[in-house]
C-alpha positions as a Markdown table, in Angstrom:
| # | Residue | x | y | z |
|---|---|---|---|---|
| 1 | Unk | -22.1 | 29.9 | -3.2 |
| 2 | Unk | -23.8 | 27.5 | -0.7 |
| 3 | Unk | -23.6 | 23.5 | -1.4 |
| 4 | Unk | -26.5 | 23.1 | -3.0 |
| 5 | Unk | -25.7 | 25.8 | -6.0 |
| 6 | Unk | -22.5 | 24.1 | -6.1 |
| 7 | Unk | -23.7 | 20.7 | -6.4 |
| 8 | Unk | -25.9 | 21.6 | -9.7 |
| 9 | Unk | -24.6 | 21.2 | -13.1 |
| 10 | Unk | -25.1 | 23.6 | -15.7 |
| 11 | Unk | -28.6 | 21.4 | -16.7 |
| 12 | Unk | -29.5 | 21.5 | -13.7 |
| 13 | Unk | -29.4 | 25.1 | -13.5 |
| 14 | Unk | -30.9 | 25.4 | -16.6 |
| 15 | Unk | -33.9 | 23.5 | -15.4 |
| 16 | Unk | -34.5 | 25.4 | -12.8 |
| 17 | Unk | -34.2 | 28.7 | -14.8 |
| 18 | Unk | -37.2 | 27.5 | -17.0 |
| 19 | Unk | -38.7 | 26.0 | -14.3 |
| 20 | Unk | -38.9 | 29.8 | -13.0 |
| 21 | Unk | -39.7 | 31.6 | -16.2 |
| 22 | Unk | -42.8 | 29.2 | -16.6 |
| 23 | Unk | -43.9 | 29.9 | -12.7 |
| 24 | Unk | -43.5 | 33.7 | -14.2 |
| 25 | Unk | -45.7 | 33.3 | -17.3 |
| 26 | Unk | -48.4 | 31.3 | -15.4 |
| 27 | Unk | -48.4 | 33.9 | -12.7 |
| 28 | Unk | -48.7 | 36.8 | -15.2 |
| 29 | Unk | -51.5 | 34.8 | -17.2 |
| 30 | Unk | -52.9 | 34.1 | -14.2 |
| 31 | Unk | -53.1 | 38.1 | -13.0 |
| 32 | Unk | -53.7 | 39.5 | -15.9 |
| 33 | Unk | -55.5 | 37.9 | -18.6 |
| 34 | Unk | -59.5 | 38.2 | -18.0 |
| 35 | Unk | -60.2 | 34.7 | -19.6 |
| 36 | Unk | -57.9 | 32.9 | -16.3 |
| 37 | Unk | -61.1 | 33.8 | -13.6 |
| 38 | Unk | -63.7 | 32.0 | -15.8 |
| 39 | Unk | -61.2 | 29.0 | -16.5 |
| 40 | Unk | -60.8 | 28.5 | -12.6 |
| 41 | Unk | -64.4 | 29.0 | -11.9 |
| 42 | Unk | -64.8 | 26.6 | -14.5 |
| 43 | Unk | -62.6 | 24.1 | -13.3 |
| 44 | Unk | -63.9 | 24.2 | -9.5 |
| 45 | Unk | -67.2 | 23.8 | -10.6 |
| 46 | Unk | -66.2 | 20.7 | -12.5 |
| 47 | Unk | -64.4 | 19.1 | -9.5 |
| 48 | Unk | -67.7 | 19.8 | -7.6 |
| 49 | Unk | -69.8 | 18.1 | -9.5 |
| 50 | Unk | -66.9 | 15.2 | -10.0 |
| 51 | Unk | -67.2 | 14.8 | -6.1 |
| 52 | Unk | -71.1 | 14.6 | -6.1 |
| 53 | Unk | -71.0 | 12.3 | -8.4 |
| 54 | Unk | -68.2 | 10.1 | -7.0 |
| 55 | Unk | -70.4 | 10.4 | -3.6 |
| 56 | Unk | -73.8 | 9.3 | -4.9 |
| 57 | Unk | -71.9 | 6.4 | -7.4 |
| 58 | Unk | -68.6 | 5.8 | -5.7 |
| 59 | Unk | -68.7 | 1.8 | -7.1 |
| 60 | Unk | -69.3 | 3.1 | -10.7 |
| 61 | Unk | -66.7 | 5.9 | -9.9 |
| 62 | Unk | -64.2 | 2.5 | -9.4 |
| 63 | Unk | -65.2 | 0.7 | -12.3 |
| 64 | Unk | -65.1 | 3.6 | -14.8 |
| 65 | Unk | -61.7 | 4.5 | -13.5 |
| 66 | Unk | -60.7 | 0.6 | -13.7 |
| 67 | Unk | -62.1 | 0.7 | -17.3 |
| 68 | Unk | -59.9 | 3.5 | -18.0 |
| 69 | Unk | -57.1 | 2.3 | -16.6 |
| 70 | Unk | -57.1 | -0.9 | -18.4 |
| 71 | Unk | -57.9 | 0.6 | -21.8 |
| 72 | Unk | -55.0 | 2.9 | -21.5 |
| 73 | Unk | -52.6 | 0.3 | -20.4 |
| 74 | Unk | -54.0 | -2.0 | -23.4 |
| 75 | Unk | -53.2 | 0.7 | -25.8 |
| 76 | Unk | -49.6 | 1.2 | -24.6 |
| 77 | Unk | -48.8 | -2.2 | -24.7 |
| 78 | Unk | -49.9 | -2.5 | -28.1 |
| 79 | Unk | -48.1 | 0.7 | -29.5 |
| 80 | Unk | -45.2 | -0.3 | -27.2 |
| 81 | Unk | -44.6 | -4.1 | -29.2 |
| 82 | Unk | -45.3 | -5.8 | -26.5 |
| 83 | Unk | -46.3 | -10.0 | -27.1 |
């Protein structure tokens, strides 16, 4: 055994091992299932049109994300019983 496999704790290692077994399963999905293409194609056209849109509007880009930002801290505080 090297340091580092010494070093980890039986959590640790049990991370890791799911850690692994997920990479597997989205690998496999990934490879295998038919619907996984359209989702990606999906998705990168998404982020395309995101960027256009952050290009031609990057101050209402700012502000949208501020108002997002502030609503979800808002709620958090509130559910959080905060003063």
């Amino acid at each position: 055994m090297n340091k580092t496999s010494a070093s980890q704790t039986p959590i640790s290692q049990s991370v890791i091992d799911s850690l692994k077994q997920a990479s597997s399963t989205a690998t496999n999905f990934l490879e295998n299932d038919p619907r996984a293409q359209e989702i990606a194609d999906l998705s990168k056209e998404w982020a395309k049109e995101a960027t256009k849109f952050i290009q031609r509007n990057p101050w209402a880009a700012v502000l949208g994300a501020a108002a997002i930002g502030y609503f979800l801290g808002s709620t958090r505080n509130r559910g959080s019983g905060s003063r």
